[in-house]
Every structure is written in C-alpha cells, then in structure tokens.
N, C-alpha and C positions, 0 to 999 in steps of 0.2 A: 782255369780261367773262371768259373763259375765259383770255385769257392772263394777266389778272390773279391769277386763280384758280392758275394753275398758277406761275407767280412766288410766292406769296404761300406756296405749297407747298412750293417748294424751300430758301427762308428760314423755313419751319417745321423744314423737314430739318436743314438744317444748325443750325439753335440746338441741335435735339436733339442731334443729331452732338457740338456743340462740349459739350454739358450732357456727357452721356456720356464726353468727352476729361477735360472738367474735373475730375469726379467720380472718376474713376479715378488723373488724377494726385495730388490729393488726397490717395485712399486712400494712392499709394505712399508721400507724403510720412508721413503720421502712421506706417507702417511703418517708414518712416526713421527716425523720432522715439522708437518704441520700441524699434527694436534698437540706438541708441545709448544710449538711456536706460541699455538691462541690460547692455550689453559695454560702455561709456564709449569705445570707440573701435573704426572700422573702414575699411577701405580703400574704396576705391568696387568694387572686384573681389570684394571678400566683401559688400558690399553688394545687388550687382546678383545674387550667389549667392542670397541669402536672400532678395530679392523677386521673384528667377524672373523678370528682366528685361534690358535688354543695359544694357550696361557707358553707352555715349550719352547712352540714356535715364535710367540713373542720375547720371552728371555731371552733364547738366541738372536733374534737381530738385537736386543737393546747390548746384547756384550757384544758383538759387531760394531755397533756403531759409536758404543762406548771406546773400545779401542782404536778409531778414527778420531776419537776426539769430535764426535758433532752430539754424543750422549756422557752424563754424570748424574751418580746417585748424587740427591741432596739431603736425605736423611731417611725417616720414618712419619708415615702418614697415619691416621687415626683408624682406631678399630673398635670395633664395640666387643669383641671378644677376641680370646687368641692372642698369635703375636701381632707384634704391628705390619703391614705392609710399605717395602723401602717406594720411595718416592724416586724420582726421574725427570731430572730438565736437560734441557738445551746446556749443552757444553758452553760456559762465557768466554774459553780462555784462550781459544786459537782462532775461531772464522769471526770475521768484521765485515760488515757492510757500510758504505760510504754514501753519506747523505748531504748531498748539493743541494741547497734552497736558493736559487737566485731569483729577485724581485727588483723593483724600479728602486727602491732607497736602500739594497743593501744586499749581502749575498755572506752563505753562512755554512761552511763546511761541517762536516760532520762523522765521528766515525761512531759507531754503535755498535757491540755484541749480539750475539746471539738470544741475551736474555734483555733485551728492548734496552739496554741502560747504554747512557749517550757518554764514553769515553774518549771522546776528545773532540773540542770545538773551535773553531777559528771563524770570528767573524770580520769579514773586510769591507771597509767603506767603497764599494765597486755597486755602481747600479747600473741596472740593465737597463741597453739603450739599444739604436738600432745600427750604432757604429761597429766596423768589422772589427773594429782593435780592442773587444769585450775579451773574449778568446783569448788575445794573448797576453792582456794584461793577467786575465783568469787562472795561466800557466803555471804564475811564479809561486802565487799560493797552494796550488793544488800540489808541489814538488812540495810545499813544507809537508804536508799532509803524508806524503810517499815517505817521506824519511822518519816520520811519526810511526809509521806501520812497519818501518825495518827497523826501530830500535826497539821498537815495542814486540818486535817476533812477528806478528800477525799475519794471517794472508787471508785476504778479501778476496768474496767471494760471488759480490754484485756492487754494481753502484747505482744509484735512485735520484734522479732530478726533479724539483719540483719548480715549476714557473710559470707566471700568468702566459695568456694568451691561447692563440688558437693552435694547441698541441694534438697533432695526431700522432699518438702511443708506439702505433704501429710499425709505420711508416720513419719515427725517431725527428719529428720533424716543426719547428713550431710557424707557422704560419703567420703570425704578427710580429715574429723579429727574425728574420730573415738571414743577418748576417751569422747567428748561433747554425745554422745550415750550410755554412761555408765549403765550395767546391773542394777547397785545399784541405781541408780537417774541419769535419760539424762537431758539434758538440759531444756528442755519443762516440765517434770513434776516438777524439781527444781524451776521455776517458777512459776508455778500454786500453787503449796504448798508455795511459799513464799506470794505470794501476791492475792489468793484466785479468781484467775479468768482464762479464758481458757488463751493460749500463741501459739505461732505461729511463725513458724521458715520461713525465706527468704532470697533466697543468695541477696548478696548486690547488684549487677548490675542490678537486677529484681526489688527490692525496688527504684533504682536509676529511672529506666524508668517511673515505676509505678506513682513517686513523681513530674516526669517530667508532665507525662499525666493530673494529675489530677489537677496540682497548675504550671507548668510551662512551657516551650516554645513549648512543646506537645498538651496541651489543644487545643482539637478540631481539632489534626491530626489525619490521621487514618492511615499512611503508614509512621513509624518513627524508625532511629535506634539511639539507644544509646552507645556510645561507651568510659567505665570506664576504664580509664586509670591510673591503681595505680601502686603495688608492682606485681600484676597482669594483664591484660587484658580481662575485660569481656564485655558482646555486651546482648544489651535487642535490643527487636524487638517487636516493635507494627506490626501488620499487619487486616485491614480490622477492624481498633479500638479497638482490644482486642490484651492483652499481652499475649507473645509468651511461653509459659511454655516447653513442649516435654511433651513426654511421663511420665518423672519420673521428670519434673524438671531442666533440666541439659540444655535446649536449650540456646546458646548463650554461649558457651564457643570457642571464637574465637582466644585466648590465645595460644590456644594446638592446632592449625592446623600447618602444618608441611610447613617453607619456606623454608628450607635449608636441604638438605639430607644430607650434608654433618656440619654442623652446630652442637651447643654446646650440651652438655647433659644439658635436664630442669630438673628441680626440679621433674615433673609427671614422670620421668622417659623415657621419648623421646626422639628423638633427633632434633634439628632444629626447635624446636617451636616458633610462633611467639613472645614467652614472653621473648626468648634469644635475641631477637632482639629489643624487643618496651618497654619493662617495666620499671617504675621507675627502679627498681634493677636492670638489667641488665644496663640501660643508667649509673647508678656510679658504677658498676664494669667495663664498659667499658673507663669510666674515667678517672679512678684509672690506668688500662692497660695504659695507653695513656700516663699520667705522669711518669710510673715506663720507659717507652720505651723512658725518654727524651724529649717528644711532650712540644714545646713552649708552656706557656696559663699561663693567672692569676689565672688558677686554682692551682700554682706551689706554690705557696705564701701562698695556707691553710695547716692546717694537714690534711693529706690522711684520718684519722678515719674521721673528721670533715665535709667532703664532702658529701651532699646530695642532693636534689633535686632542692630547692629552693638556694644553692649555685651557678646550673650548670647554672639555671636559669636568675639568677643574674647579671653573667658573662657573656650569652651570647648577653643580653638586655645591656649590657656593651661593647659590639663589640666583646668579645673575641672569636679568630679563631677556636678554639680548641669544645668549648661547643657550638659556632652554630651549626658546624658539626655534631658534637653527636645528637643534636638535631634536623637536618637535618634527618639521619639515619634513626632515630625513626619514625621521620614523613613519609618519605618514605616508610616504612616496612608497620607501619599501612596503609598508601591510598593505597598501593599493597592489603595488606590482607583486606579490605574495599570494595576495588573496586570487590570483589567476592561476598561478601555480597549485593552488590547494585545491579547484575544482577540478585541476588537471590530475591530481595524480594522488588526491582525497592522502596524505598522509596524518600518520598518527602524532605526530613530532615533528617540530621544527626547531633546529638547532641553530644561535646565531651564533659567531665564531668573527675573527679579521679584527681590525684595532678599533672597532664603532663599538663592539662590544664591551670593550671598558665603562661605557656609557652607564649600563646595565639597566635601574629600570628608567633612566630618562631617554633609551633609546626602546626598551620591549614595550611600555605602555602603550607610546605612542603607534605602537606597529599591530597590538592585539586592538585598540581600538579602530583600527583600519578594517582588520582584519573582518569586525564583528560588523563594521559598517559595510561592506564589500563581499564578502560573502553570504552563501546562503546557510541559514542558521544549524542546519543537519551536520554541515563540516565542520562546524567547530564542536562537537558535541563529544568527539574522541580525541579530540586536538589539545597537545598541551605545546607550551613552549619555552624553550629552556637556553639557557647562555653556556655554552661552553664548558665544561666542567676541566679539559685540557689544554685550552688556550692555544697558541701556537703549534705546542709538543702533537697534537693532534694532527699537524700536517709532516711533522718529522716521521712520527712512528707509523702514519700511511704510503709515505713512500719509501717505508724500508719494508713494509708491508706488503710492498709494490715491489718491492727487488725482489723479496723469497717466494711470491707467487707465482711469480716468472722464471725462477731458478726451478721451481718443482715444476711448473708446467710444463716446461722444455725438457725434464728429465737430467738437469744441469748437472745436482747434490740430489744422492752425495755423491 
C-alpha cells in the first residue's frame, strides 16, 4: 500500500510539473500572438528579446504555432552581417475576426484577418434606433456574413462591436439603447450564437482611440486625447499609456457637459450640452435655421432636405460666408470644451477623428484658437494637434484590437 501511495505521488508530481510546463508555454504563445499582432513582424531573435526566453525555446513555439496555422514565415529580414534572419507574422489565412460598426445612419459589417486587412465588408442602410426590431432586422445580413466565412473556409475566432452610447464593456450592455439588451437575445449573445465565438461590445469613441494607439498617430503616446466628432461628440483618453475606461465604461462623454444654461434641449435630455452646439446634427440644423431666416450663402441653391455635412463643407472650402461661420462656431465650442479637458489630464496630442474632420483647417483653427484663448499658456507648450491620419479605419482596427485583447486576456487563443 505504501508503494502504491508513493507511485501514485510521483504521477501526481509530474502532471503538476507537466500542468505547470503547459501553462507557461501557453502563456509565451499568446505573447507571441500579441507582439505580432502590434509589430506585424519579427525575427525569432527579437522575439525571444521581448519574452526574456532563449532563442530554442522560442523556435519551438513559433513551429508550434506555425502548425496551428495562427504563425507563417514571410521571408528574410535585414542584417548587417551574416545570413539574413527569417521573418514571422500572423498566419492571414485561417482565423477572422468580425467587426460590427453600428451608428444612428448606418451599420457596417466586417470580417478582417489576422494581419489587420479588412476581407469582406457589407454595408446596410439600418440605423440604430431604440426600436426592438433593430435585432432582427440586423439577422438577415449577419447570415450573409456566416455564409461568407463557410465558403471562404474561415473560422472566427471573436467578434467586436462598436457603437455610440453609454456602453459598459463589461457587463455587454449599452445603456442608451436599451432594446440591443433584449431579455429574449441582447446583442452579444446573438452573435456568439451566430458565429460561434465569444463577442464584445465597445462604444465607438473608445474603439476610435484604442485603433489610434495601436496602428496610428497614437503609437507610442502616452498622454493622448481623442476627440470623435460625428452625429455625437465623444472624447477617448489615454493617460500614462492605458486607455481611459471609468468605472462602468462611460468615461469620455464630453458631448453632455453643459456650455450654455440657457441653451437647446439635447436629445439626453439636458439642456445646453455641448452636442447642441458642435455636432455634425446640430451644425445642419443650425443651417437649415440660417437659410429659413433669409442668411445669404450657396447653401440657398440646394434642397434644405439635401443638406448635410460634406455639403456645408464644400461650401465653406468654396468661400461661402454662411458655412465658415457655422464652422467657426463649432470649432469654437469644441477648443472651449477641450481646453477643460487639457487642464485635466495635460495631454501631449490631440487627435480629431468623426465626419467634422473632413473640415480640416476650417474646423482645427478655429479649435487651437480656443484653445490658446482658454487655456493656460504652459499647456499648450507640448501640445500639438493633428487630424486623423486613419479616418474611420481607425475605429475598425480598434475594435478588432478590442476582440484579440480579450481573446489573450481570457487565455481564449490559441
């Protein structure tokens, strides 16, 4: 009985031993997985650098995960002597992640590889409202999508939402549109049950910053704000390298701070917020005002329905007096409500992003001279400010940014 005892000990030992082995190689793999994700490629010599392991043990996992299909040589990388060193990225050709953008004018499917490139997109004239029957109009197209990834072989491996309102991450839940939380099937498990992999909800100005940091004029700030200028106003914030979440989710909504106490009723329900004064909607309702009051402008010359953003725009890179001004306005409103943000949280960079930034400098002028007027002159002395250099794709490539953080963090992949 006793040498049974003591056998049955040393085959305790070792599973643990082997648990332990496994568990850590593991870990280096998902390591592997995220430093190719953000550099797209690297030697096994810079690899084995940054997981603080030998060169061996990093060949071994990269033929590991080579024959999983989540690693592929891409060639030969550069050397100042010697032979060259092979190169290593992200396998493009088997795992897909599915990237759902839904907003108030339009919603826009999306599947992306492994190596950030966007291989298939469906955009459908469906805008989000707060009717339950969003859901299941939302069905039909997301089946085309399913059939896309079975002719194509593919198998997804997360899926990323991004959409305004008061989303907490956590919890899969958005706050301002209620019906996407449906008792019967919310949003997140409708996807999981569609496409068989976990899903992940992210307000859009969060995915925006996120896509900034990882892939564009962000990379390698550490005190950065971003500030999405759509149908809404929302504001991400790096600070000390990590993105600025709250409590539940909801930090950065710079939209609903109050400029005018005496100002419009907004949509939340307030009054004077800054999105009566900056927002795409608001700048063509104040427009619209402008021409029913008589106001000269080539805006006079379209139908009043027909007016929208890239109209006012149009016009005012055209000279017209009418949509500088407006465009003035806006700018103004925002550097005012900015220049609070910058004493809050003193960033190095402020990036504008959303559809006002087509504007470019007939909307940053008027914001840096806000800026220079409103705050105190020390903060602007490391402050630059910069438009977008990714445009939308910026909020794409953050919430697939947002799916494989959350696949590694969870220990999901490989």
């Amino acid at each position: 009985m006793i040498r049974i005892k003591v056998i049955t000990l040393f085959i305790m030992q070792d599973n643990v031993v082997l648990s332990v082995i496994d568990a850590k190689k593991s870990k280096l793999k998902r390591q592997i997985i995220r430093e190719l994700y953000r550099s797209q490629s690297r030697t096994i010599s810079q690899l084995a650098n940054r997981l603080h392991t030998s060169i061996p043990s990093t060949t071994a996992l990269i033929e590991e995960l080579s024959l999983s299909h989540w690693v592929q040589g891409i060639g030969t990388g550069v050397a100042q002597f010697g032979r060259k060193p092979s190169l290593f990225a992200l396998d493009a050709t088997q795992y897909a992640t599915v990237v759902v953008d839904i907003n108030i004018h339009d919603t826009k499917l999306m599947l992306f590889n492994l190596a950030n490139q966007l291989i298939y997109r469906l955009d459908i004239d469906l805008r989000l409202d707060k009717s339950p029957a969003f859901l299941r109009v939302l069905a039909e197209p997301l089946e085309q999508v399913v059939q896309r990834i079975k002719n194509d072989q593919l198998q997804v491996i997360g899926v990323g939402v991004s959409l305004p309102g008061l989303v907490n991450p956590w919890e899969a839940i958005n706050h301002t549109y209620p019906s996407l939380n449906s008792s019967e099937q919310p949003l997140d498990q409708l996807l999981q049950n569609l496409f068989d992999a976990p899903a992940y909800l992210i307000n859009d100005t969060k995915a925006t910053i996120l896509g900034e940091h990882r892939f564009g004029l962000a990379q390698g700030k550490r005190h950065v704000l971003s500030i999405n200028i759509d149908w809404g106003i929302g504001l991400g914030v790096i600070t000390n390298g990590e993105i600025l979440q709250g409590a539940a989710g909801f930090a950065g909504e710079l939209g609903h701070i109050q400029m005018k106490t005496d100002g419009e009723l907004c949509s939340c329900g307030k009054v004077g917020c800054l999105e009566t004064l900056a927002s795409a909607s608001s700048l063509i309702r104040r427009a619209k005002a402008a021409l029913a009051d008589g106001k000269a402008s080539m805006l006079a010359d379209a139908d009043p329905d027909a007016i929208d953003i890239e109209t006012i725009i149009a016009n005012a890179n055209a000279g017209d007096e009418l949509a500088i001004d407006l465009l003035s306005d806006v700018g103004r409103a925002l550097g005012k409500a900015l220049s609070t943000t910058i004493h809050l949280f003193n960033p190095e960079l402020i990036i504008i992003n959303g559809v006002l930034a087509k504007a470019e400098s007939a909307i940053i002028k008027p914001i840096e001279l806000a800026i220079d007027t409103y705050c105190l002159p020390n903060y602007r002395d490391n402050l630059t400010i910069e438009l977008s250099e990714l445009g939308e794709l910026a909020k794409f490539y953050g919430t697939q940014a947002y799916v494989i953080q959350n696949l590694l963090e969870h220990e999901l992949i490989p």
